[in-house]
C-alpha positions as CSV (number, residue, x, y, z in Angstrom):
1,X,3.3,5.9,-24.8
2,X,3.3,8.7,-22.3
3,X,0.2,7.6,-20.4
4,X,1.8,4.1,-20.3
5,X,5.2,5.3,-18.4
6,X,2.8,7.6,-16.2
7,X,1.3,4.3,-15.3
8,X,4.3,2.5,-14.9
9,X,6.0,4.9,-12.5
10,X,2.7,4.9,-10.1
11,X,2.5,1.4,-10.1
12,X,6.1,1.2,-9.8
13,X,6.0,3.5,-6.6
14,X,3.1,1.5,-5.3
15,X,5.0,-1.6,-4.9
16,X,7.5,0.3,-3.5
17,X,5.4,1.5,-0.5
18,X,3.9,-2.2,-0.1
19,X,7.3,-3.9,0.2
20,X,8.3,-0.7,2.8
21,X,5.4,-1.7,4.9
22,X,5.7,-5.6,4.7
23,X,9.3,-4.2,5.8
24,X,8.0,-2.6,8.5
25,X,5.5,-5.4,9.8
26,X,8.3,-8.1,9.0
27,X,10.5,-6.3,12.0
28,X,7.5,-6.0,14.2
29,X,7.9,-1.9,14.4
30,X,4.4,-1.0,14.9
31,X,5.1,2.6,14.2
32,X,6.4,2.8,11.3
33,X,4.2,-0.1,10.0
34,X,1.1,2.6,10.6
35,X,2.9,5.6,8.7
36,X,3.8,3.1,5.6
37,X,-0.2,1.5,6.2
38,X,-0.9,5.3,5.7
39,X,0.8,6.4,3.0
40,X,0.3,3.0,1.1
41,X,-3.5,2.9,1.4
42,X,-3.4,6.7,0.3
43,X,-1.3,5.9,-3.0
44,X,-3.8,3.0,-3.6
45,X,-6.7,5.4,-3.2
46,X,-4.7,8.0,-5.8
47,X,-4.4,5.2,-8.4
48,X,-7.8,4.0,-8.1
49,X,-9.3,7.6,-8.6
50,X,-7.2,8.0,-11.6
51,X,-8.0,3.9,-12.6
52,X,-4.4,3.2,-13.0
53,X,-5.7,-0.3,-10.9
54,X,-9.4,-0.9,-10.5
55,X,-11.1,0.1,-7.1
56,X,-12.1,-3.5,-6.3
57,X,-8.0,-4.2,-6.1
58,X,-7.3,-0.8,-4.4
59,X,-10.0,-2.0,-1.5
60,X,-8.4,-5.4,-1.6
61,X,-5.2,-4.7,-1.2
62,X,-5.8,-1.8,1.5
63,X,-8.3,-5.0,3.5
64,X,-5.2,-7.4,3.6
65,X,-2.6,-5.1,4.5
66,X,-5.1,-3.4,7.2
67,X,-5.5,-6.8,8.5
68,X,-1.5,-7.7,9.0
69,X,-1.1,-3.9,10.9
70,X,-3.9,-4.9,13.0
71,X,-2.2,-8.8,13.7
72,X,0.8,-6.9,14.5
73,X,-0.9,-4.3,17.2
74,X,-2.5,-7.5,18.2
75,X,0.9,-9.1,18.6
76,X,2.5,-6.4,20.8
């Protein structure tokens, strides 16, 4: 039971840093869309190691956000 809320709150906080950086790239601020890119792809990374989520969706995830920062720089 314990190792399932530990789960929980990571994956809970993963989200969390995915919608703040779909935020970011949703009002075009390139900036801040690179520090959330950052710290999301770094909390993926964390829960992979641990396998809270499996590498192959921790590398997925991190490919497809990488790829809307890099639409947005491409934008501006």
């Amino acid at each position: 039971m314990r190792r399932k809320a530990h789960n929980h709150s990571i994956k809970s906080r993963l989200h969390t840093l995915e919608k703040k950086f779909l935020a970011a790239v949703g009002a075009k601020k390139n900036d801040e869309a690179a520090t959330a890119y950052q710290a999301v792809a770094s909390a993926l990374d964390k829960a992979a190691k641990t396998l809270v989520i499996h590498r192959n969706v921790a590398s997925r995830k991190k490919s497809r956000l990488a790829a809307k920062l890099k639409s947005l720089a491409a934008a501006a």
